[in-house]
C-alpha positions in Angstrom: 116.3 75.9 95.6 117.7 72.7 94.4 117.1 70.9 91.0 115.3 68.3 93.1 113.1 70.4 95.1 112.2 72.4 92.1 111.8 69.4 90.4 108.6 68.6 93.0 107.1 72.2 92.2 107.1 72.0 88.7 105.8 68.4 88.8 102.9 69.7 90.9 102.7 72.9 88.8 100.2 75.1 91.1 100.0 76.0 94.8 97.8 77.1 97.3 98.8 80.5 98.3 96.7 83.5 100.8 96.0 85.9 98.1 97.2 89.1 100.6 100.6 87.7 99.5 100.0 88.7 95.9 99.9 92.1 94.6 98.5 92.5 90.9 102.1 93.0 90.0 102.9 89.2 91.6 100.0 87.7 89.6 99.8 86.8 86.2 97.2 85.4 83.6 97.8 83.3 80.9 96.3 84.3 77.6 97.9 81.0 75.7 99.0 77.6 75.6 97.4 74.9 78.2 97.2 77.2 80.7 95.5 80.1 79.3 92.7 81.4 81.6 94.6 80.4 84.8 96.3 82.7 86.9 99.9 82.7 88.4 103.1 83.4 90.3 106.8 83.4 90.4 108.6 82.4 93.2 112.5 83.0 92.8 114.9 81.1 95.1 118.8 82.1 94.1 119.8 81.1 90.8 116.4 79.3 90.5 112.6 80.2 89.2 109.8 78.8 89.3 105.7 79.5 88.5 103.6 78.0 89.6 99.7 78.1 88.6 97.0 79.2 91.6 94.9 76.4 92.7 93.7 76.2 96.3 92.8 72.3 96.3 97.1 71.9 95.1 98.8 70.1 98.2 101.6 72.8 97.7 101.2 75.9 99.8 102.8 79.1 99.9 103.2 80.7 102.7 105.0 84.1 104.2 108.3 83.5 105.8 111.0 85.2 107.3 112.9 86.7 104.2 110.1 86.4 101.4 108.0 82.8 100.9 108.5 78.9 102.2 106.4 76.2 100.2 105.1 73.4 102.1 104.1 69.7 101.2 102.5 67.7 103.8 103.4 70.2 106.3 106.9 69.9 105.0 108.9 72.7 104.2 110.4 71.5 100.3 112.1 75.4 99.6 111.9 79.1 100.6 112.2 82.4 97.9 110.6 85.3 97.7 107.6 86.1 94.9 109.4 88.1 91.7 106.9 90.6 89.9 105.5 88.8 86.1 105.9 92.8 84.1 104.0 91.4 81.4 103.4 87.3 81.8 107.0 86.7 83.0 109.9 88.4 85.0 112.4 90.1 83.0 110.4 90.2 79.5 107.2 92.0 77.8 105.4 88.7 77.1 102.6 89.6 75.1 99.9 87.4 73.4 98.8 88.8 70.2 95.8 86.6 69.2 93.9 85.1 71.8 92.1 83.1 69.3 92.8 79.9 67.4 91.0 78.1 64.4 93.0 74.8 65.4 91.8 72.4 67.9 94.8 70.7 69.8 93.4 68.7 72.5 95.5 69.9 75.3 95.3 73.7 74.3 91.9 75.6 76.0 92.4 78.1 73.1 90.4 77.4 70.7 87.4 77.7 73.3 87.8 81.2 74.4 86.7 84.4 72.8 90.0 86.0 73.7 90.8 89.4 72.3 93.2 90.5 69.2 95.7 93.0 69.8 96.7 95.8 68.1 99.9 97.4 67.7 98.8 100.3 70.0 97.6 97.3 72.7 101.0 95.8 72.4 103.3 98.9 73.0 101.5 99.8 75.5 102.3 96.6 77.4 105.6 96.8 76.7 105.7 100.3 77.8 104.3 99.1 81.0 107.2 96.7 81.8 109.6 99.2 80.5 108.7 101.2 83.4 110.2 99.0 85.7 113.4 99.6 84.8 114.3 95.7 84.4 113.3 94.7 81.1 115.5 92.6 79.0 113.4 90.9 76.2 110.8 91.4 74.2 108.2 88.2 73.3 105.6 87.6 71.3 103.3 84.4 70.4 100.2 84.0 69.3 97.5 81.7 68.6 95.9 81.6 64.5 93.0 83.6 64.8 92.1 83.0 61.1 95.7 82.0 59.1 98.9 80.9 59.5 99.8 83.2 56.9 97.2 86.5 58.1 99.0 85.8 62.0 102.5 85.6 60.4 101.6 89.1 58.7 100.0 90.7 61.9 103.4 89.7 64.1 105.8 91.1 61.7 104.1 94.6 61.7 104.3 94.6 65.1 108.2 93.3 65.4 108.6 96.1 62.9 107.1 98.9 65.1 108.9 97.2 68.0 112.3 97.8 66.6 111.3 101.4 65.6 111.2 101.8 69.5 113.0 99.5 72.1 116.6 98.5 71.9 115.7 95.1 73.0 116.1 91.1 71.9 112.8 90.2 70.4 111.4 86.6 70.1 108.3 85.3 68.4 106.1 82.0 68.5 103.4 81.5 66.0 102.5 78.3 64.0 104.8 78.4 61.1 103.9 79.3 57.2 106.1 78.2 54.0 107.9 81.6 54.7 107.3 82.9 58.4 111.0 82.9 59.0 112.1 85.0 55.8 109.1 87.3 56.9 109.9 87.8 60.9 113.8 87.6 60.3 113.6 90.9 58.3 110.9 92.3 60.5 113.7 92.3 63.1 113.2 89.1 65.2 116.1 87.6 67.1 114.9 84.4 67.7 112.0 82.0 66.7 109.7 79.5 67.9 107.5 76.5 66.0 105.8 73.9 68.5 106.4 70.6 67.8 104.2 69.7 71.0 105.1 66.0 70.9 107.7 64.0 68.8 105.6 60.9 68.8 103.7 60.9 65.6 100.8 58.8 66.5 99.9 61.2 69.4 100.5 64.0 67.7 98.2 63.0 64.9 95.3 62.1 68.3 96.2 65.6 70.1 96.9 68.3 67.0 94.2 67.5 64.2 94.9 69.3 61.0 97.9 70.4 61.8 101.5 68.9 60.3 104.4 67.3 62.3 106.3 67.2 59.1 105.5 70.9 58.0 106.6 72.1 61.1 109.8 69.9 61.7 110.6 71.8 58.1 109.8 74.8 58.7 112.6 74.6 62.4 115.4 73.2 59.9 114.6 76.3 57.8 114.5 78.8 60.3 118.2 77.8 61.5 119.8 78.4 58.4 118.0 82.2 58.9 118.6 82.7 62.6 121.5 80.2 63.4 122.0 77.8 66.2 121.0 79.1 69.9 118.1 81.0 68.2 115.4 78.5 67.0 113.1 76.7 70.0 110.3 74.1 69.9 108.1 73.0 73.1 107.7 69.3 73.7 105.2 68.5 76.0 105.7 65.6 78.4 102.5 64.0 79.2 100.7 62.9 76.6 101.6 59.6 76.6 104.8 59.6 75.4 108.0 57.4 76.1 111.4 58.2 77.1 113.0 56.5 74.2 110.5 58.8 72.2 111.5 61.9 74.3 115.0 61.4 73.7 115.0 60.4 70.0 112.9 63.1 69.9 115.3 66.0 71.5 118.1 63.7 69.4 116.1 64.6 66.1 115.7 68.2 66.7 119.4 69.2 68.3 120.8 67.4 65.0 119.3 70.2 63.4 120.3 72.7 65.5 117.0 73.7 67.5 116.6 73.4 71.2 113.8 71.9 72.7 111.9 73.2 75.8 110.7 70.0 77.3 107.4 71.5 78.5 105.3 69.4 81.3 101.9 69.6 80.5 98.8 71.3 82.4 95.7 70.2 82.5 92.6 72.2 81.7 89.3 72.0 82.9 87.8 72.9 79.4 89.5 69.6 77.7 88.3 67.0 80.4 87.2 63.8 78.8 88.9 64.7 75.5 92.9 63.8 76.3 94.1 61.6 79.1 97.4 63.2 80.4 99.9 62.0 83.0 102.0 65.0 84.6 105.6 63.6 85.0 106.9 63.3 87.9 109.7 64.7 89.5 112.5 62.3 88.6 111.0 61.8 85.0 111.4 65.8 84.8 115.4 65.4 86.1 115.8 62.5 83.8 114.5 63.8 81.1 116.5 67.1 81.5 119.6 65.9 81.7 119.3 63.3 78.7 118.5 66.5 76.8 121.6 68.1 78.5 123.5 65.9 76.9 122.7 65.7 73.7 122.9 69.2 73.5 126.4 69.3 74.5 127.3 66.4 71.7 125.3 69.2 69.6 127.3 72.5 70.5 123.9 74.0 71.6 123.2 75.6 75.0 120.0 77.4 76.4 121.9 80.0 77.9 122.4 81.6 75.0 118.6 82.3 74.3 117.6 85.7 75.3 114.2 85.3 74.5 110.8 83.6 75.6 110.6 80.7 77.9 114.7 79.5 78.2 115.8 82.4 79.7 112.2 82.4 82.5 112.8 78.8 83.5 109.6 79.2 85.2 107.7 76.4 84.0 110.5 73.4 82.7 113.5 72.0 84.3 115.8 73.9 82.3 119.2 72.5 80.7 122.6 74.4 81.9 120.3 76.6 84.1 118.4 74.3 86.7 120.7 70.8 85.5 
């Protein structure tokens, strides 16, 4: 798979595909972020991953082939791989969802209008236990929605980092909505890396898209957590497709590599439960190369590199056009 053909899947983003191709171990839900609620595969094609959401109205479709999978557009074959088993949301990491819940209300985010469940720590070993047993587990990854505080969500994840580092050997990465002292808190838990969503660098949108919550507090709160777990460690997703323009994008990625996070530069997926509240223009293929390899750059002028995460979504590349990995 080529950056440009991958490029055309990810700006699609879903596929049709004959469900006797997918085993429960080839499918996966997702239980946060814009797509929760959907389901979804992997398809692998040598250095290369993609996932790409189930949808059988998607002009992509996936279809058996000699060796594994071809996807076609227009009766055009665009690439050929074979599907990779998600062992817990994603290949190669326990990828768990803690709280399915969330008291915000970001536009793009389905979240806050499920009744998903709360996991406990005995829920969440026992998913990572699960993709242990496939002998190929490298990470461990949590995120989390705010089922009713920053602070109570913070509290909940660093238990369960703790219990996690009683038992696994593993890298262990977490995502939650920050607090004035989240990092302190999950660094001595025993987290390797961290995560605070920026979602967009564009402050007008932001303030349309993420009411109640602070772009400021959480730009902060990613300068503080690099001073705790150093350069290469510290991660933000930007969505592109709100509305946003390049120069914004790139002073954007500019603003946070000063600092010494890396950016995921995260196309964004509709949901059926926000229609008529956010208008949002998936990027197309070239804007996703573009995009990626301004953010290459400045990441190089910034001594940062995305293959040093071992955590979360740099190392999946499933979803993004990934710096260093895919450009």
């Amino acid at each position: 798979m080529t950056p440009e053909e991958k490029a055309i899947l990810v700006s699609i983003g879903s596929a049709h595909i004959d469900r006797s191709l997918l085993s429960d171990v080839l499918r996966t839900t997702a239980t946060a972020g814009p797509g929760a609620g959907g389901s979804s595969f992997f398809i692998r094609s040598g250095d290369r991953r993609v996932r790409l959401s189930i949808n059988q109205a998607s002009p992509l479709r996936v279809m058996a082939g000699v060796d594994g999978v071809v996807v076609l557009l227009d009766d055009k074959v665009i690439t050929s791989g074979i599907l990779e088993p998600a062992l817990c949301h994603c290949p190669d990491q326990a990828y768990v969802t803690i709280s399915e819940r969330c008291i915000y209300d970001c536009r793009f985010c389905p979240v806050p209008k499920l009744s998903g469940e709360i996991k406990n720590i005995g829920m969440v070993l026992r998913l990572i236990e699960e993709a242990c047993s496939w002998g190929s587990l490298q990470a461990i990854s949590l995120t989390s929605g705010v089922a009713e505080s920053p602070e109570k969500e913070v509290a909940r994840t660093a238990d369960i980092v703790r219990t996690i580092r009683d038992r696994f050997d593993l890298p262990v990465g977490v995502s939650v909505y920050p607090t004035e002292t989240s990092s302190e808190i999950l660094a001595a838990a025993g987290a390797d890396e961290i995560k605070y969503n920026v979602e967009t660098m564009d402050p007008a949108i932001f303030a349309r898209v993420c009411p109640g919550l602070s772009l400021e507090f959480i730009l902060t709160a990613l300068e503080g957590a690099v001073d705790i777990f150093g350069k290469n460690r510290v991660f933000s997703n930007f969505i592109i497709g709100l509305g946003e323009s390049d120069s914004s994008v790139r002073n954007g990625v500019m603003h946070l590599a000063k600092r010494g996070v890396i950016p995921i530069l995260r196309p964004i997926s509709a949901s059926p439960m926000r229609a008529g509240e956010i208008v949002i223009d998936r990027p197309s293929p070239d804007k996703l190369l573009r995009l990626a390899r301004v953010e290459k750059d400045i990441l190089i002028n910034h001594r940062l590199d995305t293959r040093n995460a071992q955590t979360m979504c740099l190392p999946c590349t499933g979803c993004d056009i990934t710096p260093f990995r895919d450009v």
